[in-house]
C-alpha positions in Angstrom: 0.0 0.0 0.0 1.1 3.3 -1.0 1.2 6.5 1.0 -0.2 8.1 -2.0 -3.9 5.7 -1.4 -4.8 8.0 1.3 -3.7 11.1 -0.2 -5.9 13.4 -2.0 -3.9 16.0 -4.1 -5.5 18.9 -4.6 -7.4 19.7 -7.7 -6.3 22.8 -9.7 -8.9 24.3 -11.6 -7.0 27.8 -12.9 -7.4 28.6 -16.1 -4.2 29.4 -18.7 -5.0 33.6 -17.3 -2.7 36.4 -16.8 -2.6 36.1 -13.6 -0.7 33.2 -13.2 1.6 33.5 -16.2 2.1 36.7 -14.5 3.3 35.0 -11.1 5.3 32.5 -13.4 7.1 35.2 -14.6 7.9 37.4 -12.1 10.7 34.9 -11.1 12.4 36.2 -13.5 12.3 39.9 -12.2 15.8 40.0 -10.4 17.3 39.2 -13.7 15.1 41.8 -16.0 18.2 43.2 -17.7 19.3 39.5 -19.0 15.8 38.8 -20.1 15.3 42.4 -22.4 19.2 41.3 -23.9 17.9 38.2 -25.2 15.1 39.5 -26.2 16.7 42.3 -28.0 18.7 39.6 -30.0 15.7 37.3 -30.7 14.3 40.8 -32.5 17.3 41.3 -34.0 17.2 37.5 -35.2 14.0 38.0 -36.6 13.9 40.8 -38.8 17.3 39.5 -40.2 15.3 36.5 -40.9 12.8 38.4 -42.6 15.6 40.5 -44.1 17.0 37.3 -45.7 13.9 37.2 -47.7 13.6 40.4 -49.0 16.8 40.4 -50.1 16.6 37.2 -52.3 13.4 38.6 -54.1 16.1 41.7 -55.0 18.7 39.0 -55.9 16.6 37.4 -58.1 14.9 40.8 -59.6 17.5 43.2 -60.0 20.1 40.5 -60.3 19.3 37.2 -61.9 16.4 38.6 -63.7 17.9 42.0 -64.6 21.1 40.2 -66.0 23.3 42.5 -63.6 26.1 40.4 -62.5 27.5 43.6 -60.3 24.3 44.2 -58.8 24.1 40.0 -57.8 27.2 40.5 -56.7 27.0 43.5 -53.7 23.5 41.9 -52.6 25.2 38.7 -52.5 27.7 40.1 -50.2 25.3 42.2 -48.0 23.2 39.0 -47.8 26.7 37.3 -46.2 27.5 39.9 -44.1 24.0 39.9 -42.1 24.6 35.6 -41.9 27.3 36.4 -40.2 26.0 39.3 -38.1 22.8 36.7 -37.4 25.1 34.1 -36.3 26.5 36.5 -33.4 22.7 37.5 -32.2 21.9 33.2 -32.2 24.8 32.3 -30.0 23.8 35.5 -27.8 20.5 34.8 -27.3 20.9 30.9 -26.9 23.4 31.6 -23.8 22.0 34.2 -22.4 18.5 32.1 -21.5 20.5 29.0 -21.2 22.0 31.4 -18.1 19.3 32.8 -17.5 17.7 29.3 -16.8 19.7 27.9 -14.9 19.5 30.9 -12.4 15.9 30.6 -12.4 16.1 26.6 -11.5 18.2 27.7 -8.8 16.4 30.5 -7.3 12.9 28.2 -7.4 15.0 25.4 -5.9 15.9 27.6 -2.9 12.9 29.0 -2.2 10.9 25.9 -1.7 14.4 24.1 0.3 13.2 27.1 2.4 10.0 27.1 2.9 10.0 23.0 3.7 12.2 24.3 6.4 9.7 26.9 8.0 6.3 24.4 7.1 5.2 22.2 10.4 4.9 18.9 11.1 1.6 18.4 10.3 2.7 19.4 6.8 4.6 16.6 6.4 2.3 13.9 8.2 -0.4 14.9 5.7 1.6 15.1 2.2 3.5 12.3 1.0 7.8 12.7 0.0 7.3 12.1 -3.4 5.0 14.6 -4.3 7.3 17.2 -2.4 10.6 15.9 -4.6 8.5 15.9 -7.5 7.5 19.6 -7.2 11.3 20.3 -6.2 12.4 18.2 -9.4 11.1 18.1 -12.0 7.9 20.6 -11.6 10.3 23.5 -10.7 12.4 22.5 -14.1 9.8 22.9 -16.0 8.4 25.8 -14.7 12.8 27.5 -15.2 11.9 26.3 -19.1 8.8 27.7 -19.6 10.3 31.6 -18.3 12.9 31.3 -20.4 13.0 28.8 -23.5 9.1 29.4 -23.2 9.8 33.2 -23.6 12.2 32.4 -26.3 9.7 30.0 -28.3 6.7 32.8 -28.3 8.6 36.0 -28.5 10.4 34.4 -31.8 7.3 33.0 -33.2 5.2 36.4 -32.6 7.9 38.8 -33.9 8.3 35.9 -37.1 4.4 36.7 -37.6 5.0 40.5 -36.9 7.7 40.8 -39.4 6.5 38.4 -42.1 3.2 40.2 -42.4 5.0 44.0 -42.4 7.3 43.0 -45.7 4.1 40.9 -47.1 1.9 44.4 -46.9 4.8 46.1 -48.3 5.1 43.7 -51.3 0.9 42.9 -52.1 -1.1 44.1 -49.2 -4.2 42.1 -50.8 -2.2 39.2 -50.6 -1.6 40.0 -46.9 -5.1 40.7 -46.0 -5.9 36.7 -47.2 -3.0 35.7 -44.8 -4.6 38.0 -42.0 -8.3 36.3 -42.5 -6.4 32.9 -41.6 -4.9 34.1 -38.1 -8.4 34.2 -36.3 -9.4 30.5 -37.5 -6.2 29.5 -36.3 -6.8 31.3 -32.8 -10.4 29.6 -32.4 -9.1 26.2 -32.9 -6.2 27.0 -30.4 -8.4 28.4 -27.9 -10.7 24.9 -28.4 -7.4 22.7 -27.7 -5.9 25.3 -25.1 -8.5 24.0 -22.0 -8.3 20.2 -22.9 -4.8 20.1 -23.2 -4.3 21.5 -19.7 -6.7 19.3 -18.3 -5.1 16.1 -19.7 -1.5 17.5 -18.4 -2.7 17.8 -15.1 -3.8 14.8 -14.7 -0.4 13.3 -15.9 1.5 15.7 -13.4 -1.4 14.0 -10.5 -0.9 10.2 -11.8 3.0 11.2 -12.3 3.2 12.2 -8.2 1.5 9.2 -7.3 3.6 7.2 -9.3 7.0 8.9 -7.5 5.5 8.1 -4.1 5.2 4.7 -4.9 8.4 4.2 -6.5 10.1 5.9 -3.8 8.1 4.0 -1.1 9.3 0.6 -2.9 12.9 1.6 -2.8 13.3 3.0 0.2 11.5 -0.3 2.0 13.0 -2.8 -0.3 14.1 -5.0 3.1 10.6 -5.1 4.1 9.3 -6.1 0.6 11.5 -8.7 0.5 10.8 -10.0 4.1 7.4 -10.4 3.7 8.0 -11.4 -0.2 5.5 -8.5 -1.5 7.2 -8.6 -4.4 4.9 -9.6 -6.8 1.9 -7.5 -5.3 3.9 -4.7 -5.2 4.7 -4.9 -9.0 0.8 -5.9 -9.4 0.2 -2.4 -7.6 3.4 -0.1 -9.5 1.7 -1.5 -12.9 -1.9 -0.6 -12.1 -0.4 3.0 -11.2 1.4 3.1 -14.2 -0.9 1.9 -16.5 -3.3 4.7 -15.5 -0.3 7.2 -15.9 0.4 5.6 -19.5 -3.4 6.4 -19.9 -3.4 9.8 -18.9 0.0 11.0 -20.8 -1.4 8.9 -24.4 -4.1 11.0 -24.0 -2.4 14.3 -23.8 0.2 13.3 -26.3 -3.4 12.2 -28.5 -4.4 15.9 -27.8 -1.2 17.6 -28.6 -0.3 15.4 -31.5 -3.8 16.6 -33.1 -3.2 20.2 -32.7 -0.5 20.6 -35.2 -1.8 19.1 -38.2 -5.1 21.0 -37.4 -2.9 24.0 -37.9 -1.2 22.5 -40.8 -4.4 22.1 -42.6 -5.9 25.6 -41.9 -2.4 26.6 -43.4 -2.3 24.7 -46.1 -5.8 25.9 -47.7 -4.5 29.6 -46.9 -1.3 28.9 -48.8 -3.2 27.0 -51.8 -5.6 30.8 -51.9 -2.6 32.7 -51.7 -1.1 30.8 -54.6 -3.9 31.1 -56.9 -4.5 34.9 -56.4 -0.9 35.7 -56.6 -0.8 33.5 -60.0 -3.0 35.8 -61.4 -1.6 39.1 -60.1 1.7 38.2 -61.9 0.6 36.8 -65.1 -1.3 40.4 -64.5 2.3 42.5 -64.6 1.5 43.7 -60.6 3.9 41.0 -59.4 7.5 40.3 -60.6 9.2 36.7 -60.1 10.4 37.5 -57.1 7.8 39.2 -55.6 5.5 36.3 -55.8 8.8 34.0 -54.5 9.5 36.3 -51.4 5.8 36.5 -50.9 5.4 32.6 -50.8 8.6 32.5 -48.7 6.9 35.0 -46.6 3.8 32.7 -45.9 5.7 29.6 -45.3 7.7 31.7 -43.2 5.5 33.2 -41.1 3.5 29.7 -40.9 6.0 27.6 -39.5 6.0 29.8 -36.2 2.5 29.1 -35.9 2.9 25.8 -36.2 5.6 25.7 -33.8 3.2 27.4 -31.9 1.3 24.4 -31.5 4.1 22.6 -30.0 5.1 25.4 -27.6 1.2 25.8 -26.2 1.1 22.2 -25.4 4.4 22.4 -24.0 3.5 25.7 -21.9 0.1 23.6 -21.0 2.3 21.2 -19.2 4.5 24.0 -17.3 1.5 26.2 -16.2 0.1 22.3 -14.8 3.9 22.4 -13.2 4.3 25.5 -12.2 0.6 25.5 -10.1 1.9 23.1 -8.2 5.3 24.9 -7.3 3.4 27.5 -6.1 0.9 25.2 -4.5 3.7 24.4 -2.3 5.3 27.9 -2.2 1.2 29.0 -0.4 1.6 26.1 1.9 1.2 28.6 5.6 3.1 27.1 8.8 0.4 26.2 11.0 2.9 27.2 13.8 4.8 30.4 13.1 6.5 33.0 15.6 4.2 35.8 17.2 5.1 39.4 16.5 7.6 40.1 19.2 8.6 36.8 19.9 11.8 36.8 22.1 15.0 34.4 23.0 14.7 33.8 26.5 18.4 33.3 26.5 18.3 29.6 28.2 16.0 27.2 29.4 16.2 26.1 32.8 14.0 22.8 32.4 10.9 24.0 34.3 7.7 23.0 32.0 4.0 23.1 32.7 1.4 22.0 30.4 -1.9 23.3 32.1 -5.2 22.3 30.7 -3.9 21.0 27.1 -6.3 19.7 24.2 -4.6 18.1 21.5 -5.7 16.0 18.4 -4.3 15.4 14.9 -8.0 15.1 13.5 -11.0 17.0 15.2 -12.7 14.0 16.1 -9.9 11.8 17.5 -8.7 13.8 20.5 -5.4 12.4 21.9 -4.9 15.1 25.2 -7.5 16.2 27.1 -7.4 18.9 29.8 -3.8 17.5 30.1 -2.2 18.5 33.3 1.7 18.6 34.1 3.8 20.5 36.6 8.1 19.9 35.7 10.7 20.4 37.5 14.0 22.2 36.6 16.4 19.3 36.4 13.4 16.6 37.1 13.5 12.9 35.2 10.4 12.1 33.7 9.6 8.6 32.4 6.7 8.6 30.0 5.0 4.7 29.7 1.6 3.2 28.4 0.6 1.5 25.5 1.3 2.5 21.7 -1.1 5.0 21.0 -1.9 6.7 24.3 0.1 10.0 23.8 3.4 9.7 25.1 5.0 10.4 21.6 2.4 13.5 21.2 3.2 14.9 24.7 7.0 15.3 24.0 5.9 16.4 20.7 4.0 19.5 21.8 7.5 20.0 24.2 9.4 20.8 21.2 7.0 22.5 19.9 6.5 20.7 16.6 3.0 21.3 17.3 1.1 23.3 19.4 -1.9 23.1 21.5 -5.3 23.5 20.5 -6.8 24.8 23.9 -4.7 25.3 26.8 -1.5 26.4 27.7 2.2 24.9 27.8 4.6 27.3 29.6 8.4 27.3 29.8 10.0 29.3 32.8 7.0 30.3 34.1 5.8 32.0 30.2 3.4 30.7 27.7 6.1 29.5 25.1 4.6 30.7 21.9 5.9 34.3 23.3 9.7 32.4 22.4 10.4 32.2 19.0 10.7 28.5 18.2 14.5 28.5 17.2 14.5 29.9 21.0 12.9 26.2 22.2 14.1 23.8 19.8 17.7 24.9 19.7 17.9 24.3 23.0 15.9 20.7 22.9 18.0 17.6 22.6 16.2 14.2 21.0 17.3 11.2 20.3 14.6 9.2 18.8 13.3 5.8 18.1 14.6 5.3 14.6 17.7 7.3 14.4 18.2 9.5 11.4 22.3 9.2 9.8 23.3 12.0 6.7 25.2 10.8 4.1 28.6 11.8 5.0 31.3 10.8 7.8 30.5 9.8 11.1 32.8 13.3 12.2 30.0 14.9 10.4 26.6 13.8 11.6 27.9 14.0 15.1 28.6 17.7 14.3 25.6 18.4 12.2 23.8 20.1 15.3 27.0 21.9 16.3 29.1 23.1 13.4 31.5 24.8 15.2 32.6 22.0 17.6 36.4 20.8 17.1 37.4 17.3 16.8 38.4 17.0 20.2 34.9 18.2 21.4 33.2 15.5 18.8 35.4 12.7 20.5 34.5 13.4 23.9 30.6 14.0 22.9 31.3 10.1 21.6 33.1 9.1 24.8 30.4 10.3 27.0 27.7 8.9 24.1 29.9 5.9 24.7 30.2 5.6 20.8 34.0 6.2 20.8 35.1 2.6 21.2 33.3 1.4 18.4 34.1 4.0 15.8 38.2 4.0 16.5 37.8 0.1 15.3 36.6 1.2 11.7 38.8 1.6 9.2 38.2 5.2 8.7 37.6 5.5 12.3 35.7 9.2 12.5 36.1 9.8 9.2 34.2 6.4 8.5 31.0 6.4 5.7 27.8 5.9 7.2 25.9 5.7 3.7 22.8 7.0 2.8 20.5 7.0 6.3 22.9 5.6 8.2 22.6 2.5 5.9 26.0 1.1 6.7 25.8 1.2 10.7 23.6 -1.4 13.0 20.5 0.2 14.1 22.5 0.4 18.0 25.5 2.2 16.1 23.5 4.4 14.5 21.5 5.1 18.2 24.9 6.0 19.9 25.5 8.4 17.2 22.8 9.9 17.4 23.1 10.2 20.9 26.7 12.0 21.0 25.2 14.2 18.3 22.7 15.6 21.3 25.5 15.4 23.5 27.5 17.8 21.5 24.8 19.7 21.3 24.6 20.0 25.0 20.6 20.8 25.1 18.9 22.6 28.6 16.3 19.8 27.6 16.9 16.1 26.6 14.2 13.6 25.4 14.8 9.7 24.5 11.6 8.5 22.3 12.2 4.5 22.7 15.8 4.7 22.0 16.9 1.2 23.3 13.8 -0.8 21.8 15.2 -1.9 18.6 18.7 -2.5 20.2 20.2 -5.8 21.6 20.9 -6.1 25.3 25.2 -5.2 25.3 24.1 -1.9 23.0 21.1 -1.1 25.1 23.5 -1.0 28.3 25.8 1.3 26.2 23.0 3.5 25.7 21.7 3.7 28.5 25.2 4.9 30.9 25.4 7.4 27.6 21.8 8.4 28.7 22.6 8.5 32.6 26.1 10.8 31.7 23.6 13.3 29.5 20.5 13.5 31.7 22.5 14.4 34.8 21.4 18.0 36.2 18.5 18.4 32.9 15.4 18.1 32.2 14.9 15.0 30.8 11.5 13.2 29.0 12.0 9.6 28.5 9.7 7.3 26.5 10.5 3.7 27.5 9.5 0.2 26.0 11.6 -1.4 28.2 10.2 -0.7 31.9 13.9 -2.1 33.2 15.5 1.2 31.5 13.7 3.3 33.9 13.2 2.5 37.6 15.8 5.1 38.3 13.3 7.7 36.9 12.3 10.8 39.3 8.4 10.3 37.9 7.0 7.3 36.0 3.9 8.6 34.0 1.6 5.7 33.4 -0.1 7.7 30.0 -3.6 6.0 28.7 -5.7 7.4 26.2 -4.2 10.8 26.8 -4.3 11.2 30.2 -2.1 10.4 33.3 -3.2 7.0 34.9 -0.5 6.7 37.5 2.1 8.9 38.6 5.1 8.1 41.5 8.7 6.5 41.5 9.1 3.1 40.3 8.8 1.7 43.9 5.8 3.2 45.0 4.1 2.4 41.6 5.3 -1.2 42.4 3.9 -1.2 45.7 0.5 0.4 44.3 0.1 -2.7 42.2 -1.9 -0.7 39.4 -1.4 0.1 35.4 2.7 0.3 35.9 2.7 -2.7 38.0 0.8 -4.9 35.7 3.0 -3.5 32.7 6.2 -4.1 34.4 4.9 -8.0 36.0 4.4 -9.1 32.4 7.4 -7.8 30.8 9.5 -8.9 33.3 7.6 -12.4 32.9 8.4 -12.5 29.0 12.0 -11.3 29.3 12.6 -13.6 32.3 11.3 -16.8 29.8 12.9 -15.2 26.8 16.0 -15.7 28.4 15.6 -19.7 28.7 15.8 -21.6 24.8 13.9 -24.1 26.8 11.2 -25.0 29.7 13.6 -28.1 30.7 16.7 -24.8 31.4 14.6 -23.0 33.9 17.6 -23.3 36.5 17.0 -25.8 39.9 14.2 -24.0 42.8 12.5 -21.6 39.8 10.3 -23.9 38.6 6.7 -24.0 40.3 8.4 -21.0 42.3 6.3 -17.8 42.8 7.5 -15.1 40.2 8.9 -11.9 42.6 9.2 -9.1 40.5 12.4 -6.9 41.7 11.8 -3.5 43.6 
């Protein structure tokens, strides 16, 4: 199952208007003086173009026809001296948007990199990865080609038209007026193909994002599919997807394909009038040879542009389809965002109060309810419960990657949406569940919360993380691969790094989200003395799955169904014989038989003995 089969993308309905060509090219504004050179040049192309034309009706007039070998001559050479003069305006005009481009791309590229950084959590939990890298990718290309090589394509073919019909009135302006009847025909049909077209391309760009996720989704989990050999159903599944991709894009590529010989056709009956009138305006003495040639040149000239056109519309189709959901993403508003004023409280000495809390992901799932909480500066708090109860959430809302929806969570003493939220997070050490590795060296993920920390800082941040010992065996030793996510390290590797990483950060708060659950027994010991050096003297939240990893805790929070059940040391939750004590009887049951391969092991005087489960 894709993420993408319980995620509804959002259906664009704006029309090819001003307004958003408008916003698409306003990109380009910081670089206004490189877009009016290349357009200069493609002018400067054009009329040459059109100059070329005009100058082979006087070769063939007052040259060929006149018998003036002199004459043939100097146009000949004025005719090579504009080629070359043409060639220079090409190559400026081609680098100059290729440039331009590229600086485009890069500017659209850094403004979504950051805003993902300033959208919220529940931005992410909502909308799958691919469609983000898909917008990043290839929508923002597309949207870099159609400012500039877009530009390019229209502003050649219009100034083509423009020219072609200027020397065409000059030569026959009835001929011209029959070229100028076709030009509104040709508009009708475009506008007819212009809304279908779009339509079609968005749903490619749709089926093309859902297409990403999955892809991405398969790759990323390929230990999983193979585990539970999904292969098969999960090629069954990328095949349906694609099919209705393949659907989508034949018939856009039906659509577009259609266009051009519709304008071919329109052209072609124009071109056959043209021919028979100007047949008999020459056999009539108005026309001369090359007159009639420059004129036809003319039409086919100026009809190739328009054909071209077709091309470029359906091509502009598919970035305006792109481009609405770059700046689909760009809108995307921070549900949590700094107040006006919002100061740096300078430190945070660990006291925290939730008081009264609501909290819920969906309006009609609440997951905290008039949550109550009163921390200590320096206090160890041990959240435990079953999986969904609202452990996870509570530290959550202590970060502040979300916020509550009724109530109040104060830090110091203040409401801590009157801190800006670098202010609280910066000052917030986590080490979480899965651990997240760069790519990169070991050196520099330990850093990557501290970039200013020497080496001999990173190696104690490992000693006390007790991580040191196992990376001075590596080859590399700290300047050791970890691959992309970590990819090369054991899970419990990649825990103690992650651990020294909040160590070197040296946070006023420190949470552990069921760091030693996915670990074996030797690592989770590791972990946990790393744990015991950084907790000492903060504030510390600790989610636990193993109950054993926490009776040194100064509060045990028995959380179920989003509120606190039990709340005491682990002795006098033991002696209370309540939630904790029925949670910590039957793990200690299963690890206690987990540790025999066999009943006939259990050693001499256990067996038919009374479990006694340690204070």
């Amino acid at each position: 199952m894709s993420e993408y089969d319980h995620f509804e993308e959002e259906e664009f309905t704006t029309q090819f208007s001003g307004r958003v060509v408008a916003r698409i090219l306003r990109q380009a504004r910081p670089y206004w003086s490189w877009v009016a050179g290349f357009m200069v040049m493609i002018a400067m192309c054009s009329v040459l173009d059109a100059l070329f034309t005009f100058l082979g009706k006087r070769i063939i007039d007052e040259g060929i026809a006149a018998g003036n070998a002199g004459r043939l001559l100097r146009l000949i050479e004025l005719y090579g001296g504009l080629a070359v003069v043409q060639a220079g305006t090409v190559f400026g005009f081609v680098y100059w948007a290729g440039v331009l481009g590229e600086r485009i791309h890069y500017d659209i590229r850094r403004k979504l990199f950051e805003h993902l950084q300033d959208l919220s959590f529940s931005y992410f939990d909502r909308t799958p990865v691919g469609w983000i890298m898909a917008r990043v990718t290839s929508d923002a290309g597309r949207m870099a080609d159609l400012i500039t090589w877009g530009l390019v394509d229209v502003t050649w073919a219009v100034l083509n038209i423009s020219t072609s019909l200027g020397f065409m009135l000059a030569i026959n302006w009835r001929l011209a007026l029959i070229v100028l009847a076709i030009v509104p025909v040709m508009i009708v049909v475009a506008i007819w193909f212009r809304t279908r077209i779009l339509a079609q391309f968005r749903e490619v760009r749709k089926r093309n994002s859902k297409l990403t996720g999955a892809y991405s989704e398969n790759v990323n989990g390929v230990r999983v599919v193979k585990a539970l050999v999904r292969e098969e159903r999960n090629l069954a599944e990328f095949s349906e997807q694609s099919s209705e991709l393949y659907k989508a894009a034949y018939r856009a590529a039906w659509l577009s394909a259609l266009f051009l010989p519709a304008i071919q056709i329109i052209g072609a009956f124009g071109l056959g009038a043209i021919v028979w009138y100007g047949g008999l305006r020459t056999r009539a003495g108005v026309l001369t040879i090359g007159g009639i040639q420059a004129f036809l040149s003319y039409v086919t000239f100026m009809l190739w542009p328009i054909q071209d056109l077709a091309r470029v519309f359906a091509e502009m189709q598919r970035s305006v389809a792109s481009a609405e959901r770059v700046f689909s993403l760009m809108d995307a508003e921070p549900e949590i965002a700094d107040r006006e004023g919002a100061l740096d409280p300078g430190s945070i000495r660990g006291e925290i109060e939730f008081d009264r809390v609501d909290f819920y992901y969906e309006e009609d799932k609440p997951v905290l309810t008039g949550f109550d909480l009163h921390v200590h500066p320096g206090e160890r708090i041990a959240l435990v419960g079953p999986t969904g109860g609202g452990k996870s959430t509570i530290v959550n809302l202590v970060c502040r990657f979300y916020e509550p929806k009724r109530g109040v969570i104060r830090i110091n003493g203040r409401d801590y949406r009157e801190f800006t939220q670098q202010a609280v997070q910066s000052r917030i050490g986590m080490v979480l569940q899965t651990p997240h590795l760069f790519s990169g060296t070991i050196r520099e993920n330990i850093r990557y919360g501290r970039l200013d920390a020497t080496g001999a800082e990173i190696e104690e941040a490992a000693r006390i993380a007790r991580a040191h010992d196992f990376i001075v065996e590596m080859e590399k030793g700290y300047d050791e691969d970890v691959g992309e996510g970590g990819a090369l390290l054991s899970v419990g590797q990649k825990q103690l790094i992650s651990l020294a990483r909040a160590v070197l950060a040296d946070p006023d708060v420190f949470i552990m989200d069921e760091a030693t659950s996915s670990v074996d027994t030797l690592t989770e010991a590791r972990i946990q003395q790393g744990m015991e050096a950084m907790m000492k003297g903060r504030t510390s939240f600790v989610i636990a799955h193993r109950l054993s990893t926490i009776r040194n805790a100064d509060r045990i929070l028995v959380i179920e169904d989003g509120r606190i059940a039990e709340m005491g040391t682990h002795q006098e939750l033991i002696r209370a014989r309540g939630h904790y004590h029925s949670l910590y009887t039957k793990q200690f049951r299963r690890e206690l038989e987990h540790s025999y391969a066999e009943p006939d092991r259990v050693p001499d005087g256990t067996a038919g003995a009374t479990l006694a489960v340690p204070a």
